[in-house]
LUMMARKE-453777 format. One record per residue: residue number from 0; residue in three letters; x, y, z of N, C-alpha, C in turn. Coordinates in steps of 0.1 Angstrom, whole numbers, always signed. Layout:
<padrens>
<padren NUM,'ALA',<X,Y,Z>,<X,Y,Z>,<X,Y,Z>>
...
</padrens>
This chain:
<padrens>
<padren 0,'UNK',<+467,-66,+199>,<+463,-59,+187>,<+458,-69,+177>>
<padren 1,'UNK',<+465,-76,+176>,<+468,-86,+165>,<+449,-94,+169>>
<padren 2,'UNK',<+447,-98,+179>,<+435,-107,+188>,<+425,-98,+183>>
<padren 3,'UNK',<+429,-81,+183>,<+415,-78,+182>,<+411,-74,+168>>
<padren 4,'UNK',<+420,-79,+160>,<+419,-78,+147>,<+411,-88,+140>>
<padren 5,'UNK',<+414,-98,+150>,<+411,-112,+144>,<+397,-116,+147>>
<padren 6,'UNK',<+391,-111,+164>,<+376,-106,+165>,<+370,-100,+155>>
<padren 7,'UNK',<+370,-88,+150>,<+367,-79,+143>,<+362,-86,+131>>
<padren 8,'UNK',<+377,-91,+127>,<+370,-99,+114>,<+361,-111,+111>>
<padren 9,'UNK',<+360,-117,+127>,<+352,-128,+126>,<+336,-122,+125>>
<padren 10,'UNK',<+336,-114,+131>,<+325,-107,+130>,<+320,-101,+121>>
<padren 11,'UNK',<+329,-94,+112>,<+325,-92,+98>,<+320,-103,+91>>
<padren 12,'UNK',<+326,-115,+92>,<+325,-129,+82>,<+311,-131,+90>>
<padren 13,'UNK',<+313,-133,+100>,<+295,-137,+105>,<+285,-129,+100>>
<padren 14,'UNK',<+283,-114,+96>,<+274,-108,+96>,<+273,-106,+80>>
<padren 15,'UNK',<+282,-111,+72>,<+283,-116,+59>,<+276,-131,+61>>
<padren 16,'UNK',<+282,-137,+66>,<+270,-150,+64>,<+256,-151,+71>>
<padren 17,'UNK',<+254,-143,+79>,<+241,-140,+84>,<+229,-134,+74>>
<padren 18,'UNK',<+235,-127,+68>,<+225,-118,+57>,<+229,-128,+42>>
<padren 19,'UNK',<+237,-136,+40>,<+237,-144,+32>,<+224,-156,+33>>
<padren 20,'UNK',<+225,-162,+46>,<+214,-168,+49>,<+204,-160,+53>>
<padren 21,'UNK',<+201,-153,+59>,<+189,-145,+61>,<+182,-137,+56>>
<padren 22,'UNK',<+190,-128,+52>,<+191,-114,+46>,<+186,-110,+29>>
<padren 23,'UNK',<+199,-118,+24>,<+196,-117,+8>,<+187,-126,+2>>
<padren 24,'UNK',<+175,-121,+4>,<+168,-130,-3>,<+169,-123,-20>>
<padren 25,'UNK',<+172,-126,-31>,<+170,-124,-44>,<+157,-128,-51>>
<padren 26,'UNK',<+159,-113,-58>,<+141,-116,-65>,<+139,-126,-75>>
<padren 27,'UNK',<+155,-131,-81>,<+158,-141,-94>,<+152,-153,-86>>
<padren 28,'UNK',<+156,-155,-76>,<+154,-172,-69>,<+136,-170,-69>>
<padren 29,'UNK',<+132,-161,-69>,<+114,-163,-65>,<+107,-170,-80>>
<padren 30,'UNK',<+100,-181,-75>,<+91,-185,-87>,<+79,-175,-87>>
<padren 31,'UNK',<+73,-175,-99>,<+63,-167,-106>,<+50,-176,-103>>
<padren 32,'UNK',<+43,-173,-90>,<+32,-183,-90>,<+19,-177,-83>>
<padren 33,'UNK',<+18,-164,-85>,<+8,-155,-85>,<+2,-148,-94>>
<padren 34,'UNK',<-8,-148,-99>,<-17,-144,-113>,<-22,-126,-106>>
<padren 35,'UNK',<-15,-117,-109>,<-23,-102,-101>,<-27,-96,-118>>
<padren 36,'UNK',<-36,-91,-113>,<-43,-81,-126>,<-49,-70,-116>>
<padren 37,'UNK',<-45,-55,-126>,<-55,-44,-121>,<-60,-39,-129>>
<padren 38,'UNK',<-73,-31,-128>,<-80,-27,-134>,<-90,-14,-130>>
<padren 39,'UNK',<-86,-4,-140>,<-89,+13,-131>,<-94,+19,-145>>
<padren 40,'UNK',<-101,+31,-144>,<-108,+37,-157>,<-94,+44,-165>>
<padren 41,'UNK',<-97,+42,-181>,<-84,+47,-190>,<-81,+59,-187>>
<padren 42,'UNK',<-65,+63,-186>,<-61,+75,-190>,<-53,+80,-181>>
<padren 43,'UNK',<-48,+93,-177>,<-44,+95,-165>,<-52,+94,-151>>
<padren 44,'UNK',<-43,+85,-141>,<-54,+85,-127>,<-44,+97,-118>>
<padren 45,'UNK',<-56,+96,-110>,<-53,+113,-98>,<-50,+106,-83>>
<padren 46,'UNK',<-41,+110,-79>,<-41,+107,-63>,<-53,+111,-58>>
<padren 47,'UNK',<-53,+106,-48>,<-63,+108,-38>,<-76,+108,-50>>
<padren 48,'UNK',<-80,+105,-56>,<-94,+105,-65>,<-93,+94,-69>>
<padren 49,'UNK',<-83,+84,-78>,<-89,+75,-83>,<-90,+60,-78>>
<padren 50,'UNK',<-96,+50,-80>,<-92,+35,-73>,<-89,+28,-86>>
<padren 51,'UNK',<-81,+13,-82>,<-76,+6,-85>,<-81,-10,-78>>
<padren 52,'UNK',<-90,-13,-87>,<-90,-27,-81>,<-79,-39,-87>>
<padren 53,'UNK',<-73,-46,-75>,<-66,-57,-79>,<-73,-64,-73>>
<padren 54,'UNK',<-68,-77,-83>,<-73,-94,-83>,<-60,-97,-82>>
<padren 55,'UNK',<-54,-106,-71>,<-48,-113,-73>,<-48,-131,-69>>
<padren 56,'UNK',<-43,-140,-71>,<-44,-162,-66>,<-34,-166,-72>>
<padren 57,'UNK',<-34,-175,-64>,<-24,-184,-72>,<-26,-194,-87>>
<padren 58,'UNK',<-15,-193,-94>,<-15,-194,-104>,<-21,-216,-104>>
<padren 59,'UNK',<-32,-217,-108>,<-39,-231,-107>,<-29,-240,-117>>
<padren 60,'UNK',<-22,-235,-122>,<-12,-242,-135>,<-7,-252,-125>>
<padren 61,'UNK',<+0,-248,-117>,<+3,-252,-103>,<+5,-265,-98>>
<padren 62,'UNK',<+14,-271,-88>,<+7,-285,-84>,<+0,-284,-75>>
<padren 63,'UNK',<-9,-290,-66>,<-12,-289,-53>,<-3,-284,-41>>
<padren 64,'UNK',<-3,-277,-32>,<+6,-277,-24>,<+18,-265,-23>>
<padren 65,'UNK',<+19,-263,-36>,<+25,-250,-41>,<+26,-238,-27>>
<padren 66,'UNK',<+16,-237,-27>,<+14,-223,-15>,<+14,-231,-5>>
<padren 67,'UNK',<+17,-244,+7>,<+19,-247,+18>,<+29,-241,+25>>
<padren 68,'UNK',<+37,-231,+22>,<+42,-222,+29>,<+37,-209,+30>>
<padren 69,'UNK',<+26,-205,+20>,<+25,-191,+22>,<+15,-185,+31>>
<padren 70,'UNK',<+20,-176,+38>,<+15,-174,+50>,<+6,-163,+51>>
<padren 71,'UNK',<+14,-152,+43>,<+13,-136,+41>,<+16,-131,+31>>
<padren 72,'UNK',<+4,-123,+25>,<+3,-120,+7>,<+5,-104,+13>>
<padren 73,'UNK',<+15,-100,+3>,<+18,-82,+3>,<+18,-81,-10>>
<padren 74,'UNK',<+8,-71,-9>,<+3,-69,-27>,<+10,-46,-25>>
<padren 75,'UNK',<+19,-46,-35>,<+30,-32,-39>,<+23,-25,-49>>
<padren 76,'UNK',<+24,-15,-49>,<+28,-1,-59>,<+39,-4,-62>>
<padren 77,'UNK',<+44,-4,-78>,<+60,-5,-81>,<+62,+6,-91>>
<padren 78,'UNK',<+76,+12,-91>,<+77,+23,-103>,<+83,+13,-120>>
<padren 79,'UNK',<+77,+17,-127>,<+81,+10,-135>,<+92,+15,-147>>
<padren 80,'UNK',<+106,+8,-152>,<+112,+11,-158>,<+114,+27,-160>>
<padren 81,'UNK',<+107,+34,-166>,<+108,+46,-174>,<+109,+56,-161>>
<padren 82,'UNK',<+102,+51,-154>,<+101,+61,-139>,<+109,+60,-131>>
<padren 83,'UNK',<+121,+51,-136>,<+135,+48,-123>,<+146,+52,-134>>
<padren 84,'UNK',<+147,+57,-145>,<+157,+62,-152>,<+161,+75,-146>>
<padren 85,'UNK',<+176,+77,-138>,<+182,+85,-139>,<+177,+87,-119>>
<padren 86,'UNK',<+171,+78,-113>,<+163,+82,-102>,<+172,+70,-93>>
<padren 87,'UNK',<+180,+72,-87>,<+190,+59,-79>,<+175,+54,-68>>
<padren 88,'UNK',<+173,+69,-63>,<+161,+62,-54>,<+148,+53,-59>>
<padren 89,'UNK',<+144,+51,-68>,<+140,+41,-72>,<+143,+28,-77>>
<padren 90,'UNK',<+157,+28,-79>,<+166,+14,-82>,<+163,+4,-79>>
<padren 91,'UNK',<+162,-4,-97>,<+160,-21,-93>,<+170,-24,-87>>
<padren 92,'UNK',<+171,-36,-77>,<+181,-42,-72>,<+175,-55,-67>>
<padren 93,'UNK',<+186,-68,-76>,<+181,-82,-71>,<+174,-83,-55>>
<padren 94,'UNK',<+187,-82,-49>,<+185,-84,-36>,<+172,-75,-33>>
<padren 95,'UNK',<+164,-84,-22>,<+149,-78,-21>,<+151,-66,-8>>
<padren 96,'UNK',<+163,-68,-1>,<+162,-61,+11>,<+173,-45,+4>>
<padren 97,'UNK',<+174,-46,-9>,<+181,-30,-11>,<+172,-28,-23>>
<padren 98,'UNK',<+164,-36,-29>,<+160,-34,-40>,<+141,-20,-37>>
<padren 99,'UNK',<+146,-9,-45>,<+133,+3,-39>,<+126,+7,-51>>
<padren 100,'UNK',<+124,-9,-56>,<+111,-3,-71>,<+95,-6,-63>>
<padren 101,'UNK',<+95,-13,-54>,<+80,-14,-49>,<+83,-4,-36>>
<padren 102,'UNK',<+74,+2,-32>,<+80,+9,-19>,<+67,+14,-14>>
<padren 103,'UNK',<+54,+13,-21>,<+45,+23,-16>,<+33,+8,-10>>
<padren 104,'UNK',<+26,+5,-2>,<+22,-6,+3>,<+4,-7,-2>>
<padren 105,'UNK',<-1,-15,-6>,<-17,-14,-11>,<-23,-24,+4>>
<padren 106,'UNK',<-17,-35,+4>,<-19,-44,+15>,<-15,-53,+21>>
<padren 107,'UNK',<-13,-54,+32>,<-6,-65,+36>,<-17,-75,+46>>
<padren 108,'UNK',<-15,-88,+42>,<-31,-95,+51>,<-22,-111,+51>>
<padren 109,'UNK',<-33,-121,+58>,<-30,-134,+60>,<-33,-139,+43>>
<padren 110,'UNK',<-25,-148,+40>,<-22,-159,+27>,<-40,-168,+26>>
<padren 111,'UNK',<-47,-167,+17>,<-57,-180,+16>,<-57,-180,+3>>
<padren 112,'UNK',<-64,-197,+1>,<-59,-203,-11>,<-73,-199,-19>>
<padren 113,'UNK',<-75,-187,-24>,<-85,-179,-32>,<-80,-166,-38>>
<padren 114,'UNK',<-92,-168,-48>,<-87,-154,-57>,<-94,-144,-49>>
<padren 115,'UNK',<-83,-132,-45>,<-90,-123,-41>,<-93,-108,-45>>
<padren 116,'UNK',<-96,-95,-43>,<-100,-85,-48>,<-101,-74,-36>>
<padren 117,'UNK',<-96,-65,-44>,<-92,-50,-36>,<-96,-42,-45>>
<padren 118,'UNK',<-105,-31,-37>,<-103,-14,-43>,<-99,-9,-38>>
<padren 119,'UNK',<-87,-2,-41>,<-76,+8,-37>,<-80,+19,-40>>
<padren 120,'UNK',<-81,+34,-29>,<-78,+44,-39>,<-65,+50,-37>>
<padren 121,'UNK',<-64,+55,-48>,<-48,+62,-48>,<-46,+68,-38>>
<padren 122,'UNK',<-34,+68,-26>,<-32,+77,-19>,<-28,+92,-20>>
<padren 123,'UNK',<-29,+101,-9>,<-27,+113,-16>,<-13,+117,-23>>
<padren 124,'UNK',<-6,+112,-12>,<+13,+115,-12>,<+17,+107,-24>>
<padren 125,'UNK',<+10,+103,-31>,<+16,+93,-44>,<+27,+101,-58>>
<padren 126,'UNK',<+34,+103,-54>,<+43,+111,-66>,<+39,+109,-82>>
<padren 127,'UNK',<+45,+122,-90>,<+40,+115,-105>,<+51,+105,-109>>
<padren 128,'UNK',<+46,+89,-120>,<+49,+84,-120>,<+40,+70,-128>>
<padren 129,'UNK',<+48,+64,-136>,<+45,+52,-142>,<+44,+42,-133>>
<padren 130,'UNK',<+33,+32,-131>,<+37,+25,-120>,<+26,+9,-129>>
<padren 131,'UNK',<+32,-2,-117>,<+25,-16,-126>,<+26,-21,-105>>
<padren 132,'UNK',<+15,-31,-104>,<+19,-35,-97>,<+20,-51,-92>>
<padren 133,'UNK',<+27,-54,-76>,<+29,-63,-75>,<+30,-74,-64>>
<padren 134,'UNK',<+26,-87,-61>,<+17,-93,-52>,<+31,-105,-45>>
<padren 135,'UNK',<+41,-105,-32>,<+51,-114,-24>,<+36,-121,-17>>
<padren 136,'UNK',<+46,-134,-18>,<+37,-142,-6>,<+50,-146,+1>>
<padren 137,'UNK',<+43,-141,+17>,<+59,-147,+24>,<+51,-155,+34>>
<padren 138,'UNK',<+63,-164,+43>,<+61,-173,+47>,<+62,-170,+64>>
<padren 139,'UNK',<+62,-177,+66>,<+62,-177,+86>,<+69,-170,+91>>
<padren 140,'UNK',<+83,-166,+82>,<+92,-159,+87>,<+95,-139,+83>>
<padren 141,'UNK',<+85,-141,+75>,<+79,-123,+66>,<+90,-129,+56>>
<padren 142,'UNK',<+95,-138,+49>,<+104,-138,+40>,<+92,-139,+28>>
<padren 143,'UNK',<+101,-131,+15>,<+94,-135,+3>,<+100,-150,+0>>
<padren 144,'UNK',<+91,-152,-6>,<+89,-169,-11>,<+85,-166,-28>>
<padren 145,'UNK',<+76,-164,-33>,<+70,-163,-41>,<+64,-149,-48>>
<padren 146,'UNK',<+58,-146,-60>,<+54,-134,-65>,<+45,-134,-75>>
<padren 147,'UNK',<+45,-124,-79>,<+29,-126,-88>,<+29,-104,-95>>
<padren 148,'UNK',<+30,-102,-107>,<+25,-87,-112>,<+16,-90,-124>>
<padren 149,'UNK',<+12,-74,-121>,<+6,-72,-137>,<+12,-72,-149>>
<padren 150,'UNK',<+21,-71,-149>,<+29,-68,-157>,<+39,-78,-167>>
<padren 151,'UNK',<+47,-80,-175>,<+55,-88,-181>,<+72,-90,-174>>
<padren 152,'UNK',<+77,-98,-173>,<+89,-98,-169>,<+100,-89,-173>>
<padren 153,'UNK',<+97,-82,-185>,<+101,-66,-191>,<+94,-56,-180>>
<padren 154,'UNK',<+86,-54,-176>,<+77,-43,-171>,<+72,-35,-182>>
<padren 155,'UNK',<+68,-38,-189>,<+65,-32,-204>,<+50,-28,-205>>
<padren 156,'UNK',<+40,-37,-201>,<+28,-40,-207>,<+15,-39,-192>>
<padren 157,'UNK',<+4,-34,-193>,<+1,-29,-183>,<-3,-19,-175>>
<padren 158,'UNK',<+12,-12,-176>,<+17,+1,-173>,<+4,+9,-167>>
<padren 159,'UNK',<+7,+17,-158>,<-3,+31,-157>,<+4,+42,-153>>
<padren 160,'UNK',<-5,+53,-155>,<+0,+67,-145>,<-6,+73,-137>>
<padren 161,'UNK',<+5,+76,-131>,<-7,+85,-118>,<-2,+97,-116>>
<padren 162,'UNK',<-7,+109,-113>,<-7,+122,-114>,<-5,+129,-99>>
<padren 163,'UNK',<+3,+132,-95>,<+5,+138,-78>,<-5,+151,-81>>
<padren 164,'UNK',<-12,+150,-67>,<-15,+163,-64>,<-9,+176,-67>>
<padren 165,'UNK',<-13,+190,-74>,<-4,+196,-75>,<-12,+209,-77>>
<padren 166,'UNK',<-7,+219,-74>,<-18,+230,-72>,<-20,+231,-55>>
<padren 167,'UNK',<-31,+239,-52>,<-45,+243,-37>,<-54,+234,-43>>
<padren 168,'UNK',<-57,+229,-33>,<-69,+222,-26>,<-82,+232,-33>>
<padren 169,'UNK',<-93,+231,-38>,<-107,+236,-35>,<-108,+241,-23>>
<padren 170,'UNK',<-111,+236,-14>,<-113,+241,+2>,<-103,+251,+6>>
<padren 171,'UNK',<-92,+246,+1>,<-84,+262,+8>,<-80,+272,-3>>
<padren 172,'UNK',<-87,+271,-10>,<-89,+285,-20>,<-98,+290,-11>>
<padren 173,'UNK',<-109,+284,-10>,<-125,+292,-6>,<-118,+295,+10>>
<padren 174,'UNK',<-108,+285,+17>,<-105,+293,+30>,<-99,+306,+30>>
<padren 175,'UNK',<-93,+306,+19>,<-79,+316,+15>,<-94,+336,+14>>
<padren 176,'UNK',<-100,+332,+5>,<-110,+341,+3>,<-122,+345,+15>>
<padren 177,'UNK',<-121,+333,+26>,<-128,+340,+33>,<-122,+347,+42>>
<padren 178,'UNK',<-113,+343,+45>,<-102,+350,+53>,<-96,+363,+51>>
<padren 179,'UNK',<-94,+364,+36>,<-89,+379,+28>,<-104,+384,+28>>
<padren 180,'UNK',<-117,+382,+28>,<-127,+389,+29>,<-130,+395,+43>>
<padren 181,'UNK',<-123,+387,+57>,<-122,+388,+72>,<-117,+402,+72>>
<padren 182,'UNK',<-104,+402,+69>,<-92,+408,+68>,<-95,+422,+65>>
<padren 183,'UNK',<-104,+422,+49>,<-106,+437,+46>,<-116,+442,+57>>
<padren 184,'UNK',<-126,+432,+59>,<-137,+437,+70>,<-134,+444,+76>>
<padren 185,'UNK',<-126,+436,+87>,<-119,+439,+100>,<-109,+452,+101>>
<padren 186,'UNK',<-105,+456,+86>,<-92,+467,+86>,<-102,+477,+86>>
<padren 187,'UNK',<-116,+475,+74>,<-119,+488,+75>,<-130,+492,+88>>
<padren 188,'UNK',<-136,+481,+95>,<-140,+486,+108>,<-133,+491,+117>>
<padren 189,'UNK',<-118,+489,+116>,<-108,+497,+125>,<-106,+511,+121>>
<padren 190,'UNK',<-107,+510,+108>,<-104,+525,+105>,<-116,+533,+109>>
<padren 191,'UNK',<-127,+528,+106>,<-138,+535,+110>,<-139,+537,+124>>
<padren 192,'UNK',<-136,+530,+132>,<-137,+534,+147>,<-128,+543,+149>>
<padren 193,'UNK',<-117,+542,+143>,<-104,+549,+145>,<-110,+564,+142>>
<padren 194,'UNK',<-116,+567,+134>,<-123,+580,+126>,<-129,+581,+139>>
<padren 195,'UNK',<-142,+577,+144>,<-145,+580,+152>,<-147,+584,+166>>
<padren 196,'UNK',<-134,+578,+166>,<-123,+585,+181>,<-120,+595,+180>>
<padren 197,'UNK',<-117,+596,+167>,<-108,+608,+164>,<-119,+624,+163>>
<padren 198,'UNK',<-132,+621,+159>,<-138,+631,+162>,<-146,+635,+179>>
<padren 199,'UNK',<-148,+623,+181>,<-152,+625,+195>,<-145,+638,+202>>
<padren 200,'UNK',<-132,+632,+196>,<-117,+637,+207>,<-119,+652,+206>>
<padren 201,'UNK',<-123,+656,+192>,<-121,+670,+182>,<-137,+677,+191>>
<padren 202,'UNK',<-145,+673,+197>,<-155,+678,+200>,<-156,+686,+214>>
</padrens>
């Protein structure tokens, strides 16, 4: 008993230091060495309708070399502040492997040492929501290394919204009506045959 208690807990201790070294990467340890800006027409934006171009590079402040590990730039959708109040499922959390403020994906591609540029358009499924977004460069191993938002270290400034789909579709109104126009057709050509059986029969 005693032996297999003692396994047990080695293995706990291992799988604590395994995600110690592997696992927890913290977003505090990441340097700020990606410049992202976005840029979309004022006001409220619409799933599925509107785009979002990002720019994101590395910050030239920089020394040379800076990015010799970055391999793989993942540029996020994040919710920001006001839109994770009271919402656990959106919860900042240091740790990058529990932490669910970025969650929705714009792109993921190979690392080059250039400014680059995306138009996004909003996906459909995009919930309502304040959002700012934000650019990991990870390394050989898919670890983040590095980061880069639009935003301020508050998440303050920047900010946008986006508006979920909500309502029928256009298209399936007009399906909805042609189908209830089917419907009446089809009932009253029944009835009329029906009538018409029915006198045959009477003759």
């Amino acid at each position: 008993m005693a032996a297999r208690v003692l396994v047990l807990a080695s293995i706990l201790i291992f799988s604590c230091f395994a995600e110690t070294c592997y696992g927890a990467i913290s977003f505090s340890s990441l340097q700020r060495t990606l410049v992202v800006t976005a840029s979309h027409r004022q006001g409220l934006l619409k799933a599925g309708e509107d785009k979002i171009t990002v720019r994101w590079g590395l910050n030239q402040s920089f020394p040379a070399g800076t990015d010799s590990s970055y391999k793989t730039i993942k540029v996020q959708l994040c919710y920001a502040p006001i839109s994770q109040v009271d919402r656990a499922w959106r919860k900042t959390e240091d740790h990058l492997n529990k932490d669910k403020t970025c969650q929705f994906k714009i792109v993921k591609k190979p690392y080059i040492n250039v400014n680059e540029t995306l138009e996004w358009t909003i996906e459909r499924d995009m919930p309502t929501a304040t959002f700012f977004i934000r650019a990991y460069a990870l390394d050989s191993d898919d670890h983040e290394v590095a980061y880069g938002q639009n935003t301020d270290a508050e998440k303050e400034t920047n900010l946008f919204e986006i508006q979920a789909i909500t309502g029928r579709h256009v298209s399936l109104d007009i399906a909805s009506v042609c189908f209830s126009a089917f419907s009446v057709v089809s009932l009253m050509g029944f009835f009329f045959m029906e009538k018409r059986k029915a006198r045959k029969s009477q003759q």
